[in-house]
C-alpha positions in Angstrom: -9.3 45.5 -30.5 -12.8 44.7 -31.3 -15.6 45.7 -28.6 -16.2 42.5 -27.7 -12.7 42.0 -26.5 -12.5 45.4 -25.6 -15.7 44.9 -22.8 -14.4 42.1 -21.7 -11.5 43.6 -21.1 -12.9 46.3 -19.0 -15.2 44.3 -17.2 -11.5 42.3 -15.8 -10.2 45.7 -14.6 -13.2 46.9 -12.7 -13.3 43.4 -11.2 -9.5 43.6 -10.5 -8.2 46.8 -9.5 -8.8 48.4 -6.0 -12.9 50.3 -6.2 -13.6 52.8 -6.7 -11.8 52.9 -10.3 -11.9 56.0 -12.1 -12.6 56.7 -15.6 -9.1 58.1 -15.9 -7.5 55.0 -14.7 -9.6 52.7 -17.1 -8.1 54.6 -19.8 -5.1 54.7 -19.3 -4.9 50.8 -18.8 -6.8 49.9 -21.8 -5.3 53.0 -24.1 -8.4 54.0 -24.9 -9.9 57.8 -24.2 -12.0 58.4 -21.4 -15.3 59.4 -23.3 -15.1 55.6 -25.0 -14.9 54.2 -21.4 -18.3 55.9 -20.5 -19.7 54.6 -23.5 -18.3 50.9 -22.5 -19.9 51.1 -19.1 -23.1 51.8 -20.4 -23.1 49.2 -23.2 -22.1 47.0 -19.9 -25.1 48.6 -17.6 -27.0 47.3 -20.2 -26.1 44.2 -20.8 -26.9 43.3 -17.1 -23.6 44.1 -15.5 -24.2 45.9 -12.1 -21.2 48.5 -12.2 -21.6 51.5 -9.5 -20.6 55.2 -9.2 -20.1 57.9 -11.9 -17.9 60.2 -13.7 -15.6 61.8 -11.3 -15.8 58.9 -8.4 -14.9 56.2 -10.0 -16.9 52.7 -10.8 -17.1 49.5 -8.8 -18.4 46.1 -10.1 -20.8 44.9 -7.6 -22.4 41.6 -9.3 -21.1 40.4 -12.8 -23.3 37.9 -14.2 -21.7 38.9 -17.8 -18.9 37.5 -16.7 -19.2 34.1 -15.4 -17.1 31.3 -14.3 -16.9 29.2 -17.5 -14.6 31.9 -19.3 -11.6 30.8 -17.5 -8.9 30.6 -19.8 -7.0 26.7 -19.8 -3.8 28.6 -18.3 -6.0 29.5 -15.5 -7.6 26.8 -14.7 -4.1 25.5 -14.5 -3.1 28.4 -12.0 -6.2 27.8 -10.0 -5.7 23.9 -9.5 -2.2 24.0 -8.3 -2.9 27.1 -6.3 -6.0 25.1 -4.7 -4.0 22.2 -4.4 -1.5 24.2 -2.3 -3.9 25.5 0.1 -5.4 22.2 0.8 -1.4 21.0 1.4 -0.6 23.9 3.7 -3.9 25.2 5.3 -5.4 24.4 8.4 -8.4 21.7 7.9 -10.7 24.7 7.9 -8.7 26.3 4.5 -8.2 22.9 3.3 -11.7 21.8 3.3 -12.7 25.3 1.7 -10.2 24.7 -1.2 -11.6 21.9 -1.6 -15.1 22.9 -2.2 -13.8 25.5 -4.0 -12.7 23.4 -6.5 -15.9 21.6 -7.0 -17.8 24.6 -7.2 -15.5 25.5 -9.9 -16.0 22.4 -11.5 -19.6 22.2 -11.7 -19.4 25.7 -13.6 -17.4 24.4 -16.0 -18.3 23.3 -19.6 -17.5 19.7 -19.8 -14.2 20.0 -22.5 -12.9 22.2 -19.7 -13.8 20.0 -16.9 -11.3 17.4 -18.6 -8.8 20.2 -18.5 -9.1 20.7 -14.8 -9.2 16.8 -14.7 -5.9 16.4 -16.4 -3.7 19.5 -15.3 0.1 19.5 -16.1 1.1 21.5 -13.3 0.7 18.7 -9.9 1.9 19.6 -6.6 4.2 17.2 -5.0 7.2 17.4 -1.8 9.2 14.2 -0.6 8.9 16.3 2.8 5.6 17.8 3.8 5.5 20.9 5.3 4.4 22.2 9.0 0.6 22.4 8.8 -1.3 24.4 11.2 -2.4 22.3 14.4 -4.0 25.3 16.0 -7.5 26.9 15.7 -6.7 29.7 13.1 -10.5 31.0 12.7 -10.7 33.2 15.5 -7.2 34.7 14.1 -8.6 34.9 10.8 -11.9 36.6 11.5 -9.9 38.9 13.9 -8.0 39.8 10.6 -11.4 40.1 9.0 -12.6 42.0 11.4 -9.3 44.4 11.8 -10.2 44.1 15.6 -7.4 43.3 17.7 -6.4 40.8 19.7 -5.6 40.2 23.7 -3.2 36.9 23.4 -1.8 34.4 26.2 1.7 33.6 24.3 4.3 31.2 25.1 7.8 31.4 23.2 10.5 29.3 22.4 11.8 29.3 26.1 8.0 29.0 27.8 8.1 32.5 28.4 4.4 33.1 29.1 3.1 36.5 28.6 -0.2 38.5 28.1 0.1 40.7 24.9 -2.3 43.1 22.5 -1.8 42.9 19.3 -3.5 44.0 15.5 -3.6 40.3 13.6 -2.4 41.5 9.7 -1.9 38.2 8.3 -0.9 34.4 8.1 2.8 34.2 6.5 3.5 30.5 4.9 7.0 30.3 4.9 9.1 26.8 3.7 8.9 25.2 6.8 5.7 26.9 8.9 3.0 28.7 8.9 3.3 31.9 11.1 1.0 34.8 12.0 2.3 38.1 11.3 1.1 41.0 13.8 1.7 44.0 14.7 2.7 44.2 18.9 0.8 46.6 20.6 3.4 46.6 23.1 6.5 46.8 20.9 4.7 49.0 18.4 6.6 47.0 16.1 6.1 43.8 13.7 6.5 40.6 15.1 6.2 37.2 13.9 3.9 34.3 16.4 3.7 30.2 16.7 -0.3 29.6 16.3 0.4 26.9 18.5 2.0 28.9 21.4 -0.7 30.8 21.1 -3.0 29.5 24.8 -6.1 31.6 24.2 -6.9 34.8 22.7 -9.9 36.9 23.4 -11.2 40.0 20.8 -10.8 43.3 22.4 -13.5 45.3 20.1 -10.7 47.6 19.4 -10.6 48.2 15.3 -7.7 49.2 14.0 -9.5 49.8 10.5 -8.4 50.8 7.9 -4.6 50.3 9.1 -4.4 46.8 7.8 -3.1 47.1 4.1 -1.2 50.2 4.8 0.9 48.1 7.9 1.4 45.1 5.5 2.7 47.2 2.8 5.3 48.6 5.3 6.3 45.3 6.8 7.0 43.7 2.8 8.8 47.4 2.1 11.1 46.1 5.5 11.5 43.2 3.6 12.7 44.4 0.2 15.0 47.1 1.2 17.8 44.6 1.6 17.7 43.7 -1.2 17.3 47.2 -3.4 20.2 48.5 -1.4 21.9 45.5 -2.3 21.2 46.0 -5.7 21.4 49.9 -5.8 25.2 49.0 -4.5 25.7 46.6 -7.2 24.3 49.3 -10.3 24.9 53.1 -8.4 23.7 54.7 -11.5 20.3 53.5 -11.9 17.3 55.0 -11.3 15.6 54.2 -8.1 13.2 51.3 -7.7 9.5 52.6 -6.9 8.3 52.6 -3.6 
């Protein structure tokens, strides 16, 4: 691999994998040794790329003018017009009109052989039945997520149950057929699944629950898979167990 390639390269793994990244790491994903990592990052520090931290902490890209928008491959500028496309089809107007912008930000940074690209896409989204779009206010859910701060909600179910609950917001869950808000129920102290639009009001407690967030969601899609790798540790006994 020639350095070129090789920088570039590196500059997409600092960008990509979760900061700090150590020197160790880099390594090992680019199979080069760690001395020619330290090397890379200051050929990088001096082309203008603002990387942080230091042998032994790890690095983090904090700006990345080196790397601009324009180097988009065709493939993904494939993957990010249908996956644009899909969030102005499913989101709330808010996400819809973002994607949207999105996309002509995108655009304008674009050399002009790939704006044609963009322009003329082979992957189109398309459904003979819409799906449920959100007809509730999600940005007070979504900055509550931001935020990691939880939530007092006036809820409503299926039956018109009403009741007062606290809960820690962890994400919006698009499913075939509507868009729910995964949570985690204060009251329960379990995962449950809520109807934006049965949602009344809902007021921000100024209670974090930071940094419990991505740990919680990782447990709830572990609940998820089990079924299925005991299904298919049934099905093949003798294989070696999937990773956690």
């Amino acid at each position: 691999m020639g350095k070129s390639d090789r920088l570039f390269r590196l500059l997409h793994l600092i960008r990509g994998l979760t900061p700090p990244v150590t020197a160790a790491r880099l390594a090992g994903a680019m199979e080069v040794s760690e001395r020619t990592i330290y090397r890379d990052i200051n050929s990088l520090r001096t082309a203008g790329a603002r990387i942080e931290g230091e042998a032994g902490l790890g690095y983090t890209m904090v700006e990345d003018p080196a790397l601009p928008p324009q180097t988009f491959t065709r493939l993904e500028i494939e993957a990010l017009t249908l996956g644009l496309a899909e969030a102005g089809h499913r989101g709330d107007p808010e996400l819809a009109e973002a994607a949207s912008d999105a996309m002509t930000k995108i655009l304008a940074t674009l050399p002009e052989r790939q704006q044609r690209q963009a322009a003329h896409a082979v992957n189109l989204l398309h459904r003979m039945t819409a799906p449920q779009t959100p007809t509730a206010n999600m940005s007070p859910l979504r900055e509550a997520m931001w935020a990691e701060e939880a939530l007092e909600i006036a809820y409503a179910d299926m039956q018109e149950n009403r009741t007062r609950r606290q809960i820690w917001p962890l994400a919006f869950s698009y499913n075939d057929r509507a868009v729910l808000l995964l949570a985690s129920c204060c009251l329960r102290q379990d995962f449950r699944l809520f109807h934006p639009a049965r949602i009344q009001n809902c007021r921000r407690t100024g209670a974090s629950f930071r940094p419990r967030r991505v740990p919680m969601l990782r447990e709830f899609i572990d609940r998820l898979e089990a079924p299925y790798r005991q299904e298919a540790d049934r099905k093949e006994p003798g294989r070696p167990p999937a990773p956690s």
